[in-house]
C-alpha positions as CSV (number, residue, x, y, z in Angstrom):
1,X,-6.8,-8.8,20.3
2,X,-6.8,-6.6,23.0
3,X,-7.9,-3.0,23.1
4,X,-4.3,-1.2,23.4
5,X,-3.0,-3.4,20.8
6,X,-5.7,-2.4,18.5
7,X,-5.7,1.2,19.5
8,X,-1.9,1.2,18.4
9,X,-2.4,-0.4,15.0
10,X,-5.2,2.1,14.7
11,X,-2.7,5.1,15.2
12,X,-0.1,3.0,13.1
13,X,-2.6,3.0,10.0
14,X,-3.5,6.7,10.2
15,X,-0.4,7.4,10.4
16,X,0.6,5.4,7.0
17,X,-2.1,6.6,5.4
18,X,-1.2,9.9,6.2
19,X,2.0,10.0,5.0
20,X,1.0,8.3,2.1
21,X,-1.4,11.3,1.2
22,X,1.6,13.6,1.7
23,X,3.8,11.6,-0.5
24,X,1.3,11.6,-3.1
25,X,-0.1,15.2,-2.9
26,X,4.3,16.1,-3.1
27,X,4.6,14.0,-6.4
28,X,1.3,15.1,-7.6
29,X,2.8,18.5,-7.5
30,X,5.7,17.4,-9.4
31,X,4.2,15.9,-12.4
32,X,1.3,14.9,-13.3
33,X,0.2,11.0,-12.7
34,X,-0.1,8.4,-15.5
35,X,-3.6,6.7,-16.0
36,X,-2.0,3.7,-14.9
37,X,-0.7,5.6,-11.5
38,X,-3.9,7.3,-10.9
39,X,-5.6,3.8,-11.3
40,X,-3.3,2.3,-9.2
41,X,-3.9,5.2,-5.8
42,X,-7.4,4.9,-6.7
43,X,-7.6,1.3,-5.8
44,X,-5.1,1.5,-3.1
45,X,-7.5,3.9,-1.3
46,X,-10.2,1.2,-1.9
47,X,-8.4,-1.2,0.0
48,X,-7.6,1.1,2.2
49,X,-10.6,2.0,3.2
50,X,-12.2,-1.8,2.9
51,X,-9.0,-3.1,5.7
52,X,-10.1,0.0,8.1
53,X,-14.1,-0.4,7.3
54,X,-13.0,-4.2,8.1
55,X,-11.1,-3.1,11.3
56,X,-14.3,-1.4,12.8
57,X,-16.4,-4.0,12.3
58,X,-14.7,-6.5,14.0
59,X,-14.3,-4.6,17.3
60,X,-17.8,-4.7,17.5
C-alpha cells in the first residue's frame, strides 16, 4: 500500500473516530448510558485503538 493511500485512510479514521466521540459525548449529554452501552463504547475504543496500533506497525 502506498504512502498517499495510507495517509488518506489515516485522515479517514481520525476523522470517524472523531465524530464518533462527538456523537457519543451529544448522547452522553442526553441520558445517561446503560451498562450494556458503556460496555459496548468501551470495547469499541479497544478495537479501535488495536486496528490503529495495528496500522502503525505495519508501516514500519
Amino acid at each position: 500500500m502506498n504512502n498517499s493511500h495510507q495517509d488518506e485512510q489515516d485522515e479517514l479514521q481520525k476523522y470517524l473516530e472523531e465524530k464518533a466521540k462527538r456523537a457519543q459525548e451529544k448522547e452522553q449529554e442526553a441520558e445517561p448510558l446503560s451498562a450494556y452501552e458503556a460496555c459496548v463504547l468501551k470495547e469499541s475504543a479497544k478495537i479501535h485503538e488495536l486496528v490503529a496500533e495495528a496500522q502503525r506497525e505495519n508501516k514500519k
